[in-house]
N, C-alpha and C positions, 0 to 999 in steps of 0.2 A: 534743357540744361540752364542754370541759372548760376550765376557768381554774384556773392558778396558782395557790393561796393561799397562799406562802412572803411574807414580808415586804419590800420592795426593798431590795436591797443599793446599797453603796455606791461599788464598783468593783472590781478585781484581776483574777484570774482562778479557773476552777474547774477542774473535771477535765479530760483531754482538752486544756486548752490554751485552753479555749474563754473569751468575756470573761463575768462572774462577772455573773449577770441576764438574761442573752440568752432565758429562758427565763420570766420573773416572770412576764407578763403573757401568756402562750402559749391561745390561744382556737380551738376548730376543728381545722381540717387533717385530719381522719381520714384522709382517701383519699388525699392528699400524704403523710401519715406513712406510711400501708402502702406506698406504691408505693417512698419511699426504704428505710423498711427492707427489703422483699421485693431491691431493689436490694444492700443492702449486705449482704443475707446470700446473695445468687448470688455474690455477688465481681464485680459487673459496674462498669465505668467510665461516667458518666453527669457531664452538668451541670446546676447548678440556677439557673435566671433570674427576673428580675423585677423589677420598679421598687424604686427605693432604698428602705427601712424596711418593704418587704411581708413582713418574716418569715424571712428567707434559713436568717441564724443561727440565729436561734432555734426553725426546724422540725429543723435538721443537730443542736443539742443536745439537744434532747426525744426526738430519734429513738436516739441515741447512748446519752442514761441510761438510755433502757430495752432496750436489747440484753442479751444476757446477759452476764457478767463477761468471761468467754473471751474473747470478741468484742472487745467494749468493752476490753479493756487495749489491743487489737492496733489501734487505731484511732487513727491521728496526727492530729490537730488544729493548721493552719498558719496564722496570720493574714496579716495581709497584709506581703507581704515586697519587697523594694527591686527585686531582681537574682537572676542568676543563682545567684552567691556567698553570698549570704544565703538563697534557696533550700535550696541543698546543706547548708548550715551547721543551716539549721533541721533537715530533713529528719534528720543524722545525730543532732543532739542530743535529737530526739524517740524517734530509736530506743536510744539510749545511757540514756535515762529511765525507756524499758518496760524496761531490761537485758535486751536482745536478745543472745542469747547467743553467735553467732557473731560481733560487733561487740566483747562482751565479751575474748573469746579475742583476737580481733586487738590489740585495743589491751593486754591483758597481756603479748602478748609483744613490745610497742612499748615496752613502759615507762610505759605510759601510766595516772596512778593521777586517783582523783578528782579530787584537787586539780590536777592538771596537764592534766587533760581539757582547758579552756578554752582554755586558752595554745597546746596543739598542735594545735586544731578551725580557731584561727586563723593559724596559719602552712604548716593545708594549702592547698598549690594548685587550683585550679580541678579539673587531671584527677588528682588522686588523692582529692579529695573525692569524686568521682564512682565511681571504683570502689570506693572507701572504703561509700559509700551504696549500689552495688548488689551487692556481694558480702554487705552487712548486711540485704537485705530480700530476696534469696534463699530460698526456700522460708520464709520467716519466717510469710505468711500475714496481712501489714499491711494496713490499708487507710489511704488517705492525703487529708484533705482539706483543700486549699487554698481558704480562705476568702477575702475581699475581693482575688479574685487578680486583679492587674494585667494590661493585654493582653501578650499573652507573648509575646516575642523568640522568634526562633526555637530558638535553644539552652536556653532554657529548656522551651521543647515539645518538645524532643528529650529532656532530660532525664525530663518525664512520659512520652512514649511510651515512655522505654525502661521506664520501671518497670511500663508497665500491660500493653505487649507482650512483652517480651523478660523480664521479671521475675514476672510475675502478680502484681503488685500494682496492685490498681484504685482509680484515682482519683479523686475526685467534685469539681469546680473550680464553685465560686461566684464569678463574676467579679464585678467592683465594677461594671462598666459600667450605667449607666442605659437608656441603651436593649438590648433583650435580643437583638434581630438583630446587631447589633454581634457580641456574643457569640456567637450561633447560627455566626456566618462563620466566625470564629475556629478556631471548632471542628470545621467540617466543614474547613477551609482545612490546620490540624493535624493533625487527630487522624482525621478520615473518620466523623463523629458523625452520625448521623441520629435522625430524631425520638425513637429506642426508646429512647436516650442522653438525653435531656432531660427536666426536670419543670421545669415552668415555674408559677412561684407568681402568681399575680393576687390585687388585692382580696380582703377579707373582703365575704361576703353581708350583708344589712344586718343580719339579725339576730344574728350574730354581734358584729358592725362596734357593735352595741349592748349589748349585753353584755361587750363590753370595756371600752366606755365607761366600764359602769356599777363596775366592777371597779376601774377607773383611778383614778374620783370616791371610793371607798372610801379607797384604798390613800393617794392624795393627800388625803384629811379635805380635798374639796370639800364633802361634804353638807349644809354649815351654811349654804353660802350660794343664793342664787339661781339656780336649774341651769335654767329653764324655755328661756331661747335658747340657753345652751351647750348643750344635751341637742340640740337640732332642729340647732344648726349644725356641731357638732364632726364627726357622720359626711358631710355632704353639704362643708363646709371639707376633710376629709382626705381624700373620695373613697375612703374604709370600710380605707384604707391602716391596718395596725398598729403600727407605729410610728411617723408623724403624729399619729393618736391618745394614743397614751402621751406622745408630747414636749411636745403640747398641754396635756393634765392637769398633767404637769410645771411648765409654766412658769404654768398658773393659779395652781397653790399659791403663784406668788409673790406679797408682796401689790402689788408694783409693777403686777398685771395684773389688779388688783380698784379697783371705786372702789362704797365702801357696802359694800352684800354682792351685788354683780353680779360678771359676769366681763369685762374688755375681749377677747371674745371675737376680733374681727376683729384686733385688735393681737397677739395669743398666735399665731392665723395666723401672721401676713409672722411674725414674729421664729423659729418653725419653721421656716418656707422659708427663712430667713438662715443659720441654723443648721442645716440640712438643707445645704444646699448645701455651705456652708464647713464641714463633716462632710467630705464626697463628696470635695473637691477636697483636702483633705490624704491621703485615701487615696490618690490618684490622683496622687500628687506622690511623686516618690523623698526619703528622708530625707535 
């Protein structure tokens, strides 16, 4: 077991694309981490599920900062994206970032200089983004992962399978979906994915699920105040979920969720699940 000691950041992003903390509070995983990097260093295509805040993101960056350099430049990191067109768009701008050198080539002799990259990424078409994108990851040796990936249209699955079959570049898709069977379909119905394809995150064990806690009440300077029912309720409230736990700590610190030096533990709940939820549904919402 291992926890985080960096200090919470604020927001942005970090390497890889990835959102900047996804990894603060990171506790456990060992056997999830080995199976994803042993994954990502065969080059195999595989999906990662699980209940909403059980850790998705932040196993895919832990696992990523410690690859080795090589590896890790060639690693595209995608959030969650609209459409097909925003797909493509991301996809090429992420390869244009690592200066992928046959991408490079093409676009010098396009005319195409930094300052004008933007303007011509947006007046390609649909099918020249597309072979724009797989003439550019062509023996490149990428790996590409689409985070909070929305259920995918079929053109959009067409577009991962061609990068993972016909390109060898392997995919790793963390779907938004709350339920993981959802997803499981998805992906046999697309791609022909069975189990050896999937890591499926569940709960923290409790003793983990408590040692985050304890990490959390640090990090949020709860310690001053009265922890003895927030301690018993926060893992059996979040169901040893990690980021229910962290969102909890969070909204303790406010003092709107303290009366004395207690905590309105059962109020920091619901307002979690408010804000859990209405999280979920802007993902899941085109912009």
């Amino acid at each position: 077991m291992r926890v985080n000691n960096h200090s919470p950041r604020s927001g942005g992003e970090s390497p890889f694309g990835l959102p900047a903390g996804s990894d603060e509070f990171f506790v456990g995983r060992e056997k999830e981490c080995d199976l994803l990097r042993n994954a990502i260093l065969r080059e195999k295509s595989f999906m990662i599920t699980g209940p909403l805040g059980v850790g998705k993101t932040a196993l895919v960056r832990k696992v990523l900062a410690e690859l080795p350099p090589a590896i890790r430049r060639r690693c595209l990191y995608i959030g969650t994206v609209k459409d097909l067109q925003d797909l493509l768009r991301r996809l090429i701008r992420a390869l244009y970032e690592t200066e992928e050198p046959s991408l490079r080539r093409e676009l010098h002799l396009a005319g195409v200089s930094k300052i004008t990259f933007e303007p011509w990424l947006k007046r390609l078409s649909t099918s020249r983004m597309r072979g724009t994108l797989y003439r550019a990851v062509e023996g490149a040796g990428c790996r590409v992962f689409l985070d909070h990936c929305p259920r995918l249209t079929s053109a959009m699955a067409r577009v991962v399978k061609e990068l993972f079959w016909m390109r060898q570049t392997p995919v790793c898709l963390i779907p938004t979906e709350e339920e993981p069977q959802t997803a499981v379909m998805m992906a046999s119905h697309f791609f022909y994915w069975g189990e050896s394809e999937q890591l499926r995150l569940g709960p923290l064990p409790l003793s983990a699920a408590q040692a985050l806690l304890e990490d959390c009440i640090e990090r949020f300077r709860l310690a001053s105040l009265d922890l003895k029912e927030f301690r018993e309720q926060v893992p059996e409230l979040s169901r040893c979920v990690p980021g229910a736990i962290v969102k909890m700590c969070s909204l303790a610190s406010d003092p709107r969720y303290q009366y004395g030096c207690r905590i309105k533990t059962k109020l920091v709940y619901i307002d979690c699940l408010i804000s859990s939820r209405n999280s979920n549904d802007r993902k899941r919402s085109p912009v």
